[in-house]
C-alpha positions in Angstrom: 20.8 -30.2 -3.1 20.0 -32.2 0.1 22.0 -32.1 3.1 21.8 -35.2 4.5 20.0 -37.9 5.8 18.1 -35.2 8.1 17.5 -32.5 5.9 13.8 -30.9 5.8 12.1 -29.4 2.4 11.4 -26.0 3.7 7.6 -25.1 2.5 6.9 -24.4 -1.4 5.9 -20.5 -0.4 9.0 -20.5 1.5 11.2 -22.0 -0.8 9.8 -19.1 -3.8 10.9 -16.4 -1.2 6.9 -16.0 -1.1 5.5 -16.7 2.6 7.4 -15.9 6.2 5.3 -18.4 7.9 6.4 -17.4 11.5 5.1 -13.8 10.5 2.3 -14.9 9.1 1.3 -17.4 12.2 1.7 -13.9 14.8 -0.7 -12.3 12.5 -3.5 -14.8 12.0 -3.2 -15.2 16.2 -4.6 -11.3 16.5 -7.5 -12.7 15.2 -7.7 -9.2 13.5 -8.5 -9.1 9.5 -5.1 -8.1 7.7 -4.3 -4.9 5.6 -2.1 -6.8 2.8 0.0 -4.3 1.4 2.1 -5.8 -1.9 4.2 -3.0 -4.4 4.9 -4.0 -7.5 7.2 -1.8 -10.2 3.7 -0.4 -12.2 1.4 0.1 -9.2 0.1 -0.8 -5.1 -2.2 -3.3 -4.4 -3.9 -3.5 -0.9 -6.3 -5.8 0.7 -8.2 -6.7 3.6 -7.9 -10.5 4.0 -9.4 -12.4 7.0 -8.6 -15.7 7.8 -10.4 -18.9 7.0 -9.0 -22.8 7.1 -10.4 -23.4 4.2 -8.5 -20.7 2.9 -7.9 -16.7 3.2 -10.9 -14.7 2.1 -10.7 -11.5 0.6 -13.0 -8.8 1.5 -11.6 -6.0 -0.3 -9.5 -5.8 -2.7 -8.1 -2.6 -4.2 -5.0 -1.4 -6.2 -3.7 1.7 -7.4 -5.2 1.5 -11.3 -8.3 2.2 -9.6 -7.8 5.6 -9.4 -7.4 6.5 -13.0 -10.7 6.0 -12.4 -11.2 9.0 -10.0 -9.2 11.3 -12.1 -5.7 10.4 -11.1 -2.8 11.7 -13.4 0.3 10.8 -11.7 2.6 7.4 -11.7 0.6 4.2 -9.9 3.4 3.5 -7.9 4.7 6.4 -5.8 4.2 7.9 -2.5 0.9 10.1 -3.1 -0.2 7.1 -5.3 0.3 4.7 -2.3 -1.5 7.4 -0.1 -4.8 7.5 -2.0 -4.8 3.7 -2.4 -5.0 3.9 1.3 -7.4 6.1 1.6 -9.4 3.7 -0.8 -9.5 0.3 0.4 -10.6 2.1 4.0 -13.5 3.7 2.8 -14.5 0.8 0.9 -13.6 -1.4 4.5 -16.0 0.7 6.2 -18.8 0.1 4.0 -18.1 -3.9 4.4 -18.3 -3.6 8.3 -14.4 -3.7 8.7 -13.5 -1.0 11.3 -10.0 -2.6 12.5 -7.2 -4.5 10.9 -3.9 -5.3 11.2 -1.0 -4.5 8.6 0.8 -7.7 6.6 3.5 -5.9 4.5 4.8 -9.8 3.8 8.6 -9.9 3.0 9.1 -6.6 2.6 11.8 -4.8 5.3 9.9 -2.0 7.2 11.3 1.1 6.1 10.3 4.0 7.6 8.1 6.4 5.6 7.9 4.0 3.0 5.1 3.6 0.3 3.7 0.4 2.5 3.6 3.4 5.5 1.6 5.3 3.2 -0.9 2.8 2.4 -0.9 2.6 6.2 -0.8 6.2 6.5 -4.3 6.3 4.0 -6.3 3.5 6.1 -5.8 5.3 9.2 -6.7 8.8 8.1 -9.5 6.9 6.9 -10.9 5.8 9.8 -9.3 2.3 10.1 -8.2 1.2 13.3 -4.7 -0.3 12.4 -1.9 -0.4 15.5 1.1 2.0 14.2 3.6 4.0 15.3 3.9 7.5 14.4 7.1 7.6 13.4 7.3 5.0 10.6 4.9 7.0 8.9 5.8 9.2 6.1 5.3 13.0 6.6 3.2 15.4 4.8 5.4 16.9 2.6 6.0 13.4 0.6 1.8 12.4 1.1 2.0 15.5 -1.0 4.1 14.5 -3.3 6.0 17.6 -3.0 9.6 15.6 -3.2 8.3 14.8 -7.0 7.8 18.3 -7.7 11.5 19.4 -5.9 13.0 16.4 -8.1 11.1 17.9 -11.4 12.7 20.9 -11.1 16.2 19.5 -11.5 15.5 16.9 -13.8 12.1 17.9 -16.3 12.9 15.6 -19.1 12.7 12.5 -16.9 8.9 13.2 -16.6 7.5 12.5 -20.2 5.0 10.1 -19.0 3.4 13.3 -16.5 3.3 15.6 -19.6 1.6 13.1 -21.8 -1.2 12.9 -18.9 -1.2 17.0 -18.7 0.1 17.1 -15.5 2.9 19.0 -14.4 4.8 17.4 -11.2 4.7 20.9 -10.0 0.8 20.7 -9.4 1.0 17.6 -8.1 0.3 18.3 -4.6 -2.4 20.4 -5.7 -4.0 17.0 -7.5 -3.4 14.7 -4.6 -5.6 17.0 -2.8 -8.6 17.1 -5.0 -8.4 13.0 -5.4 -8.1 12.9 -2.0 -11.6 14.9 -2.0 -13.3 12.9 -4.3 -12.1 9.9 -2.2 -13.5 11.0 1.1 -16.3 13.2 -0.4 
């Protein structure tokens, strides 16, 4: 396993494909609390995580299950989902005294107008001040979910789960409106 007589033991978090500790060191220097944006294959978890050397401190913590809560019908884990948990852990920021942050998206590549850019996409529209560029945000359209909708059209039996919820894709972007509402209301 070694490589000689030289070789170093790369960190345990770095090792488990876990930590990119040069990443991680440019973040703690902004000094900034960090949006920290992880996807899993059921739902979106998002956190605002400030620094500490004792160890990181979470403020808020919020994930996607939280808005079965608020009435939500739809998958935990796609765009509109990602959206709304965006929308979430801002307005409960702002009630903790967090007005600015700064996004950790970990080892995940940046693709642009992915779900990561729509938790991004949420914060911001939620008053968050998080440095972004427009473009890697997704548009509208998907926010809406309106892609699912397109997609159920060609495809309605893969969408079992949305019928078993009474939700039909094709009101979707109709339901990610009033969530949204009950979110910012």
């Amino acid at each position: 396993m070694a490589k000689g007589p030289r070789y170093k033991v790369p960190n345990r978090r770095r090792r488990e494909g876990r930590t990119n500790y040069r990443k991680r060191l440019k973040l703690l220097l902004s000094r900034k609390p960090r949006l920290v944006v992880r996807i899993t294959n059921r739902r979106v978890i998002a956190q605002i995580i400030d620094y500490s050397p004792e160890g990181d401190r979470v403020i808020v913590s919020v994930d996607s299950t939280k808005l079965r809560e608020l009435g939500w019908k739809g998958d935990l884990n796609n765009t509109p989902a990602s959206y709304l948990t965006g929308l979430l852990i801002a307005k409960k920021a702002l009630e903790k005294g967090v007005t600015e942050a700064i996004l950790d998206i970990g080892l995940r590549s940046p693709t642009k107008g992915s779900r990561v850019f729509a938790v991004l996409k949420g914060a911001v529209e939620a008053g968050l001040k998080i440095p972004h560029s427009e473009e890697v945000l997704p548009d509208d359209s998907r926010i809406l979910g309106e892609h699912i909708a397109k997609y159920y059209k060609e495809h309605p039996e893969k969408f079992s789960e949305y019928e078993k919820r009474n939700l039909s894709p094709e009101e979707l972007p109709k339901h990610v409106e009033e969530i949204k509402a009950k979110i910012m209301g």
